[in-house]
C-alpha positions in Angstrom: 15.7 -37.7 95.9 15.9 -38.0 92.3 17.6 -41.3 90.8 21.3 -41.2 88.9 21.3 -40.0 85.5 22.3 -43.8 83.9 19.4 -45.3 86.0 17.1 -42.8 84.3 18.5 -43.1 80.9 18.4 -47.4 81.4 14.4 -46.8 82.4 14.2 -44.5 79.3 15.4 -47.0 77.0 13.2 -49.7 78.8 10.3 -48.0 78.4 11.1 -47.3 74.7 11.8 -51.3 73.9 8.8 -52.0 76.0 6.6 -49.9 73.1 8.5 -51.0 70.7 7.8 -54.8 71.0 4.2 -53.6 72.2 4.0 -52.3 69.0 5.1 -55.3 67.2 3.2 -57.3 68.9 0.0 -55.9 68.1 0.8 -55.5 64.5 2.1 -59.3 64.8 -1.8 -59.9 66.3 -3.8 -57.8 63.6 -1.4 -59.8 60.8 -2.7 -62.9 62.3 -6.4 -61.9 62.7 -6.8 -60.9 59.1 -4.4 -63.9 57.0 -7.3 -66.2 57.1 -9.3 -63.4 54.8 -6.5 -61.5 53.0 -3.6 -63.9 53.0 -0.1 -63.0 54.6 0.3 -60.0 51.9 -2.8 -58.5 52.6 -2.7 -58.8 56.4 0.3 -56.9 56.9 -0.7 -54.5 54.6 -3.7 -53.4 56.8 -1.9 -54.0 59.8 1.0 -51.6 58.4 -2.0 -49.0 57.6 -3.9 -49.4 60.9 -0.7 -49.0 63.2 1.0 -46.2 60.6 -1.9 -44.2 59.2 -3.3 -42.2 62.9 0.3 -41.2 63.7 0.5 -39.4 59.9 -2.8 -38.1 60.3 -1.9 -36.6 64.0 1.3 -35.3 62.7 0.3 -33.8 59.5 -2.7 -32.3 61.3 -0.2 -30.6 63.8 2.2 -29.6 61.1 -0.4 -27.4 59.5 -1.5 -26.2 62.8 -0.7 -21.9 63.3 0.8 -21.6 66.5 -0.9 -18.9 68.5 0.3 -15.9 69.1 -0.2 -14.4 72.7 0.0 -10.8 73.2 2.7 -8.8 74.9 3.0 -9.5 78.8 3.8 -6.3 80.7 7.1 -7.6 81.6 7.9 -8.6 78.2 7.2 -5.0 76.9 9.4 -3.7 79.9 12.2 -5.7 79.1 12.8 -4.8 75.2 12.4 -1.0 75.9 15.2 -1.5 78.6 17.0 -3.9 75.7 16.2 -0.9 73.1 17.7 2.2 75.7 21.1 -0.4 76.7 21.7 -0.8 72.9 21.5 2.9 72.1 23.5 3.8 75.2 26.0 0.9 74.7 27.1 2.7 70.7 27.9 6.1 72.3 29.2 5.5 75.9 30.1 2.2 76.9 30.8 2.7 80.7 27.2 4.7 80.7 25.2 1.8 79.4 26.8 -0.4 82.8 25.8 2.0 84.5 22.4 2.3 82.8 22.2 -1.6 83.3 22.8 -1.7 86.7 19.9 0.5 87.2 17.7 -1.5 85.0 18.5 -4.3 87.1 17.7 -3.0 90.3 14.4 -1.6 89.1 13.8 -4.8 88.0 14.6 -6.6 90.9 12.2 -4.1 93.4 9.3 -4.2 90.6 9.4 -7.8 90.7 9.8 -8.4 95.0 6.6 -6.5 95.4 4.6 -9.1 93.3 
């Protein structure tokens, strides 16, 4: 059984808070590990780098990224030429591309019960 929506949507935002101060704290730790060498400028400034700089990098890298194209399923090659007949019977006669569309949606149905 699957919870209410608001109890989902209260977990969502606690998990969110709960990386968010995660987040902080470690930045919060880095800061404090590094002021004894660079001071309280310096620290945060390569905590701010440590914690920002792989997320950029991820995002820029998947940004860039071609998507790849997969090639034509059967079904999906099926389906336009029966999109392509409808739209040239649905111009001329309109109560013959129903028609035509009821047919294209039995076949369909029978084509796909036997997989």
């Amino acid at each position: 059984m699957r919870p209410p929506n608001a109890a989902v949507a209260v977990l969502g935002l606690l998990g969110a808070a709960l990386i968010f101060f995660g987040v902080a704290f470690l930045g919060a730790a880095i800061l404090l590990a590094l002021q004894p060498r660079l001071g309280i400028a310096g620290g945060a400034a390569v905590a701010g780098l440590v914690l920002l700089l792989p997320p950029c990098i991820w995002g820029t890298a998947t940004g860039f990224r071609r998507s790849v194209t997969r090639p034509p399923r059967p079904d999906d090659t099926y389906e336009s030429a029966a999109a392509a007949l409808l739209s040239i019977f649905a111009r001329d006669k309109p109560l013959l591309a129903v028609l035509a569309a009821a047919i294209f949606g039995a076949t369909d149905l029978l084509l796909r019960r036997r997989r």
